[in-house]
TILUM-47290 format. One line per field, with one value per residue (C-alpha): z, y, x. Coordinates in nm, 3 decimals, always signed. Layout:
% TILUM-47290
up <- Z,... .
north <- Y,... .
east <- X,... .
***
This chain:
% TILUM-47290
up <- +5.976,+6.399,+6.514,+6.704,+6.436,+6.281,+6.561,+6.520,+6.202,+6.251,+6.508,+6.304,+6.020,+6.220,+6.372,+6.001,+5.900,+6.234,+6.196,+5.808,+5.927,+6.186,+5.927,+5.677,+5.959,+6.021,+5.669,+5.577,+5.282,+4.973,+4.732,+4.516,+4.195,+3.922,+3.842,+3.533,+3.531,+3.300,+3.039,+3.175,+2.931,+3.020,+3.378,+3.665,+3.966,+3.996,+3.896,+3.830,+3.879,+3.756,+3.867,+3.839,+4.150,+4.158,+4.088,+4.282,+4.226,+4.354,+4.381,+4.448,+4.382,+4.502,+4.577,+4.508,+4.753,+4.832,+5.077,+5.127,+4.897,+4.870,+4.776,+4.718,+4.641,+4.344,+4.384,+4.191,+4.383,+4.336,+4.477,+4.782,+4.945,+4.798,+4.835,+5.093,+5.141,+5.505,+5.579,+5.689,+5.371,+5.244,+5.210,+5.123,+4.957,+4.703,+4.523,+4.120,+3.955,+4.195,+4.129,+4.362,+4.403,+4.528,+4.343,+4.477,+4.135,+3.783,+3.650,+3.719,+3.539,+3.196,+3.248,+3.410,+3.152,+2.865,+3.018,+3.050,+3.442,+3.495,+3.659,+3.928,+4.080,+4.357,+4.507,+4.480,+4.676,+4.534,+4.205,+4.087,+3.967,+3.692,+3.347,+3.171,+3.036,+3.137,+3.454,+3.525,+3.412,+3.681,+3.924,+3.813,+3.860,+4.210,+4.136,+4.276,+4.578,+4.663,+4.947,+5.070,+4.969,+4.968,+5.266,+5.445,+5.301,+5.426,+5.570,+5.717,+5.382,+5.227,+5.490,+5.389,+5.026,+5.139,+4.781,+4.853,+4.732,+4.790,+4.522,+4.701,+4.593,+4.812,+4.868,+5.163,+5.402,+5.683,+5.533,+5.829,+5.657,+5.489,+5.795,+5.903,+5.632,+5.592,+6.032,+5.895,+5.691,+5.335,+5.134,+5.025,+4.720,+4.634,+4.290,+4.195,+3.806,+3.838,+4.007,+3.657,+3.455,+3.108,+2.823,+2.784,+3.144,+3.237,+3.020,+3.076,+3.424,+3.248,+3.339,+3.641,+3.661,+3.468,+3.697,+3.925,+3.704,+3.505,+3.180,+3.111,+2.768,+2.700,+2.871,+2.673,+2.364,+2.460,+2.576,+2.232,+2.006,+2.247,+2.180,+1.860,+1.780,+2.034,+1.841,+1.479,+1.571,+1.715,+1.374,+1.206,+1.417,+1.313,+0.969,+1.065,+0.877,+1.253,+1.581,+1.742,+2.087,+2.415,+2.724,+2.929,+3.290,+3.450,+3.803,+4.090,+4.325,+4.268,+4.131,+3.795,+3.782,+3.445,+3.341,+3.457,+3.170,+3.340,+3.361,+3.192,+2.951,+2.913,+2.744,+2.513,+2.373,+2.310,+2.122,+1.940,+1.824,+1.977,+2.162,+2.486,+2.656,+2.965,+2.871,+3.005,+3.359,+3.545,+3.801,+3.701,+3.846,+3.797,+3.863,+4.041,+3.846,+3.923,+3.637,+3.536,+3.494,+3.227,+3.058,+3.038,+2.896,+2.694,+2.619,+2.222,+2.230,+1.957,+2.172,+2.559,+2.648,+3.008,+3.163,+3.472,+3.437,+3.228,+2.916,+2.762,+2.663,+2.826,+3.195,+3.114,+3.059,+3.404,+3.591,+3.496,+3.246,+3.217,+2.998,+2.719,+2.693,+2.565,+2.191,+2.200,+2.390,+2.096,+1.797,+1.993,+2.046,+2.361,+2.371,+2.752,+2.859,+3.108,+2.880,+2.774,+3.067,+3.200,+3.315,+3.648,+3.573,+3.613,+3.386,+3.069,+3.015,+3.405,+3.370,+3.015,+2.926,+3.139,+2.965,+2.644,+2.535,+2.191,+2.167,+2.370,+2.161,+1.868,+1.995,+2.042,+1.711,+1.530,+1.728,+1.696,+1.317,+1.148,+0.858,+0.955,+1.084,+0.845,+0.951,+1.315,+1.621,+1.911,+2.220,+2.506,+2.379,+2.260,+2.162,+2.396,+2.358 .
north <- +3.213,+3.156,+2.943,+3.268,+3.491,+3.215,+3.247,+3.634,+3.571,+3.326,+3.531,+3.842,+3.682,+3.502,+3.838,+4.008,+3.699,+3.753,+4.126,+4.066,+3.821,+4.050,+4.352,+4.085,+3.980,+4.362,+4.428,+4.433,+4.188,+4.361,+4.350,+3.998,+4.003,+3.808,+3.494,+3.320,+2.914,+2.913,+2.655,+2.348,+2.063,+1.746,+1.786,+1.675,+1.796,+2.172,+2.480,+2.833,+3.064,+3.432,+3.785,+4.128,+4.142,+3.806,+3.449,+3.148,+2.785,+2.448,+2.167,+1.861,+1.589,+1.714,+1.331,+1.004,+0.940,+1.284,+1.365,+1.729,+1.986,+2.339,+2.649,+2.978,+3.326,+3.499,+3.906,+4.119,+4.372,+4.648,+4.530,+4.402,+4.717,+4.769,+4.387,+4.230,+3.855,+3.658,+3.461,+3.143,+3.106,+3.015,+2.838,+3.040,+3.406,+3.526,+3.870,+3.838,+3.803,+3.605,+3.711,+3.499,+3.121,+2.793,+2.482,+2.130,+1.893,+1.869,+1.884,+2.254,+2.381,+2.277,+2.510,+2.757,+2.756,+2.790,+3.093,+3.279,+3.282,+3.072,+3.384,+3.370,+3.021,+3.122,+2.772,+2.371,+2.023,+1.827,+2.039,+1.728,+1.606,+1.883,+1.851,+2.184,+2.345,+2.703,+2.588,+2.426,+2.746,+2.961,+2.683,+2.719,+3.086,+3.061,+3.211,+2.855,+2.769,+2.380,+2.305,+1.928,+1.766,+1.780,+1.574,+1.713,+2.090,+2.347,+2.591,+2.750,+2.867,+2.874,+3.162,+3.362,+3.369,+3.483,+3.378,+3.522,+3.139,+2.749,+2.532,+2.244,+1.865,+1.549,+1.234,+1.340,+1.672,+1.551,+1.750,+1.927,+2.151,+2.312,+2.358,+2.533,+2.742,+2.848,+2.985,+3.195,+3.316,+3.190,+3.064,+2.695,+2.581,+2.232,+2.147,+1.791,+1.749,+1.441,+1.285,+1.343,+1.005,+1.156,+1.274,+1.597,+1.629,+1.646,+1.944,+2.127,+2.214,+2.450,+2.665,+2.634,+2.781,+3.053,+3.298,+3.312,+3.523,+3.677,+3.480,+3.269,+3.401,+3.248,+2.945,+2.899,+2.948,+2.736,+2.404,+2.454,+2.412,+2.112,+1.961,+2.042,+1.844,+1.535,+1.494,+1.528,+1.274,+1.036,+1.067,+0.990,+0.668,+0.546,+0.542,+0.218,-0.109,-0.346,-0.292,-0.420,-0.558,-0.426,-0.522,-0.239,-0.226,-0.494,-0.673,-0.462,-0.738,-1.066,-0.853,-0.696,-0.369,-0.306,-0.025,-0.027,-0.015,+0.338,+0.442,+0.725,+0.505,+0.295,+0.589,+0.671,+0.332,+0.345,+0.684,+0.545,+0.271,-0.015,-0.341,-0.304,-0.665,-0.536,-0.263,-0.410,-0.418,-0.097,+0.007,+0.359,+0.318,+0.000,-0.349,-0.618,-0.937,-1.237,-1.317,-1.673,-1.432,-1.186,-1.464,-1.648,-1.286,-1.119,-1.361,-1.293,-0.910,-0.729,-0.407,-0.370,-0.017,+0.073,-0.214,-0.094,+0.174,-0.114,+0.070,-0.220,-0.553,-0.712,-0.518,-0.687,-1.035,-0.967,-0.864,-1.175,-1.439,-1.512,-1.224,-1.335,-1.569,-1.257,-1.202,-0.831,-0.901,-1.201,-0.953,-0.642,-0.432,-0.325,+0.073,+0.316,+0.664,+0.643,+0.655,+1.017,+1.238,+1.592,+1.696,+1.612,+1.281,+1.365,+1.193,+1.410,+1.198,+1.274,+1.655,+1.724,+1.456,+1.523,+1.878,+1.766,+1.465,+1.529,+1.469,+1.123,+1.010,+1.074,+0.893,+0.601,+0.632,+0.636,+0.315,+0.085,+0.179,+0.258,+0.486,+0.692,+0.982,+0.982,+1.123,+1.179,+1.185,+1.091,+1.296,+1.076,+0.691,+0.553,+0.160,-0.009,-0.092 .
east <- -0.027,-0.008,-0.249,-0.358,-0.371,-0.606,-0.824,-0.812,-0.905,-1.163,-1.375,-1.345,-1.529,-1.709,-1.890,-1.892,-2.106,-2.326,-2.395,-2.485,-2.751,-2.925,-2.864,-3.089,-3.307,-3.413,-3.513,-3.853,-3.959,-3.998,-4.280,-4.313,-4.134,-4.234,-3.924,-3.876,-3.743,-3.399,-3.437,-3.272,-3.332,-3.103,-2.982,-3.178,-3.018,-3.030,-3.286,-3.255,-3.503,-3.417,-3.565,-3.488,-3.291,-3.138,-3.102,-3.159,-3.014,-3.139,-2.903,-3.162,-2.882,-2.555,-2.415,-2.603,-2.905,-2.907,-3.206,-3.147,-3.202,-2.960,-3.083,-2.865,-2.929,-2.713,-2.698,-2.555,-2.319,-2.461,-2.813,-2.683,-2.743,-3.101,-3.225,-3.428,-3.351,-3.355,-3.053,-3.224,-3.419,-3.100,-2.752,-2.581,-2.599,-2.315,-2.222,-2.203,-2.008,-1.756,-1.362,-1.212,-1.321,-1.178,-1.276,-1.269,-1.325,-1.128,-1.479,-1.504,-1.232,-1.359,-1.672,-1.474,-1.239,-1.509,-1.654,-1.364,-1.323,-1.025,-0.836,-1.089,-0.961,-0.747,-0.713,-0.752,-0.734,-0.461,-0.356,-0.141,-0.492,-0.557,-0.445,-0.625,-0.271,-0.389,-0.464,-0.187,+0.025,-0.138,-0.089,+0.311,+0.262,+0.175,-0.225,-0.406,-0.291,-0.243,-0.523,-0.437,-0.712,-1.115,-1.132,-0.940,-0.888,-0.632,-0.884,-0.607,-0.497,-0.826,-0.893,-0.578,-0.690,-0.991,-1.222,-1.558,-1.713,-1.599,-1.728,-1.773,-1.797,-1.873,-2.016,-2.202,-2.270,-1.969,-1.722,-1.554,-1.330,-1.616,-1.823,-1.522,-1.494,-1.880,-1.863,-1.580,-1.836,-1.732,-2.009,-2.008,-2.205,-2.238,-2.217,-2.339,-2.234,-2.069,-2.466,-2.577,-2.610,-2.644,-2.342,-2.597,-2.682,-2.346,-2.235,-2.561,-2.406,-2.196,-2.528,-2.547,-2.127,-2.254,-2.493,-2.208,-2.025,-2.321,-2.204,-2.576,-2.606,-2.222,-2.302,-2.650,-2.434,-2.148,-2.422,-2.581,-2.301,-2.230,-2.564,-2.584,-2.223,-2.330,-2.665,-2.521,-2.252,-2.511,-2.662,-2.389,-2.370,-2.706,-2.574,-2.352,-2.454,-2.358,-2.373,-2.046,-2.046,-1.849,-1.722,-1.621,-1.385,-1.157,-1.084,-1.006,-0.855,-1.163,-1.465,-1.511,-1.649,-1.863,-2.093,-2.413,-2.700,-2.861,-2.495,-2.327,-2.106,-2.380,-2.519,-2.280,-2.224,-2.591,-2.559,-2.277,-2.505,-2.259,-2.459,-2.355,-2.373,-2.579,-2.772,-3.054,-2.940,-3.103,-2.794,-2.657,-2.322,-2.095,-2.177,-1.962,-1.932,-1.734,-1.458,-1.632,-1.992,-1.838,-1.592,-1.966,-2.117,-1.894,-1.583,-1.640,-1.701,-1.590,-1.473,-1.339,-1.309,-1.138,-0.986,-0.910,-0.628,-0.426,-0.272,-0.080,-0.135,+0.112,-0.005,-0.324,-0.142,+0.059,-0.219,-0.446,-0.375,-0.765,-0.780,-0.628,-0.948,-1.133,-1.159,-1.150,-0.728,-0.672,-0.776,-0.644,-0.938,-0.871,-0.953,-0.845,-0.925,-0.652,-0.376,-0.361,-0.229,-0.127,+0.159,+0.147,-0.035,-0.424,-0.626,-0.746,-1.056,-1.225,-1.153,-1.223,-1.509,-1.819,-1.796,-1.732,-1.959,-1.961,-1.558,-1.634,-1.883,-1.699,-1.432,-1.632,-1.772,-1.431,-1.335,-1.678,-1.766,-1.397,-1.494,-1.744,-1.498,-1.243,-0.880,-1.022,-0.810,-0.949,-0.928,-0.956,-0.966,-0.650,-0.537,-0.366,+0.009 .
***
């Protein structure tokens, strides 16, 4: 596309998206209508209400230290024409169920994909990064357009695949691209998943995917035979005799980057009934400790999970001879999720895991208390070499 048939382009939307809004603004409100709260049981940062004539969402965490809150308005087509809702009470305001969407994070495709919706994705930042196998087929088949990447997106192309919804993901509201793409009058909806510090908050966001394309009865079903799986596999967990202790991360240049005990990991190695060495520090992200402070800590741990993106033994040795002071390198319990791959290289564990808890803890489970899960195979951990 010319840079002036962009511009064509651009204002032309640009005035659809302006008439819509004064066609909104002249409607008359209509009567009240009563709205009922969707069950959301583990994640904290988003609510659905739900009403006869549509659906609103609440992001109130869409990246850490989030201030603002976003609120959008789910319609069904066919009572777009009937419906009364003003523009400025809103972020954004979508048609259900979507059929053509760009996604910006791995973590969408799992939900996506579990729904049934994956031929809606029409494009994606970076595309080298997902490793879903039917994903990756329609990338081959030329349905999901590569966009650059989420900083810096192609809206260019994003405006000649014209998807009636961007679901956006960032670490903050300066995202030029998307301002870009929401004057041309494409709707961008935040989604904050990865905010969520919980294994069941996490996956619960597979609800909040699901009123977009009228699937919250598959989603409900799909979260509770998650749960359900996550919770019986924790109690399997309690039935271990000792809790093994674990390290967890490695050095990135002088400073060691562990879990911290509010963290997500932090709550899985709890679940799996493991002693994590600082689950009593409060920080839910990581932590950065000098080398002498976790050799002092956690030189004799049983278990280290995730050094770094190390996935042999002798990387580890290369990159710093202090680790072979650690127990867990000496009696080779050393455990990675960055070994298993896709095709193009992404990393199975960041796409896959935040939507499937139950196959991470039961990874952890078969590593920490050998037994318990006979003849399992791990999905995501594997020994290093």
């Amino acid at each position: 596309m010319s840079k002036k048939q962009f511009y064509k382009l651009f204002i032309g939307m640009a005035c659809v998206s302006i008439l819509i809004s004064c066609g909104e603004k002249r409607k008359t409100q209509s009567n009240p209508i009563s709205t009922q709260e969707s069950q959301i049981e583990y994640a904290t940062g988003f609510t659905i209400q739900k009403n006869q004539q549509f659906t609103e969402i609440k992001v109130t965490s869409a990246w850490p230290g989030s201030e603002r809150n976003f609120t959008y308005a789910l319609v069904p087509r066919e009572n777009l024409a009937a419906i009364t809702l003003p523009s400025d009470a809103y972020d954004a305001i979508v048609a259900t169920p979507v059929e053509r969407i760009v996604i910006t994070s791995t973590t969408h495709i799992p939900s996506l994909d579990a729904l049934g919706v994956l031929e809606s994705v029409v494009g994606f930042p970076n595309t080298d990064l997902i490793s879903s196998p039917p994903t990756r087929e329609r990338i081959d088949q030329g349905l999901i357009k590569e966009l650059g990447t989420n900083e810096n997106i192609n809206t260019e192309v994003v405006l000649e695949l014209n998807p009636e919804l961007i679901m956006g993901f960032g670490i903050n509201d300066t995202n030029k691209a998307y301002d870009v793409i929401k004057r041309a009058g494409i709707p961008v909806v935040y989604n904050g998943d990865w905010v969520e510090k919980t294994p069941l908050g996490k996956a619960e966001w597979i609800k909040f995917f699901a009123p977009f394309f009228q699937k919250e009865k598959e989603a409900d079903r799909i979260f509770e035979e998650i749960e359900t799986a996550y919770t019986e596999a924790k109690a399997l967990a309690q039935r271990a005799m000792e809790k093994p202790t674990v390290l967890t991360g490695g050095l990135y240049k002088d400073v060691w980057y562990i879990s911290g005990g509010k963290s997500w990991m932090a709550r899985f190695l709890a679940d799996a009934n493991a002693d994590y060495i600082w689950s009593d520090t409060e920080e839910t992200g990581g932590i950065g400790l000098s080398l002498e402070a976790v050799l002092e800590k956690a030189q004799k741990a049983d278990y280290w999970l995730n050094p770094s993106l190390h996935t042999s033994y002798a990387e580890l040795e290369k990159a710093n001879a202090h680790y072979l002071q650690f127990s867990a390198f000496s009696n080779k319990k050393v455990y990675s999720n960055a070994i298993k791959k896709g095709a193009t290289g992404g990393l199975v564990f960041y796409e896959l895991a935040p939507q499937r808890p139950d196959l991470v803890l039961k990874d952890l489970i078969s590593i920490l208390h050998p037994g318990l899960l006979e003849d399992y195979e791990p999905h995501f951990y594997r020994p290093l070499q």
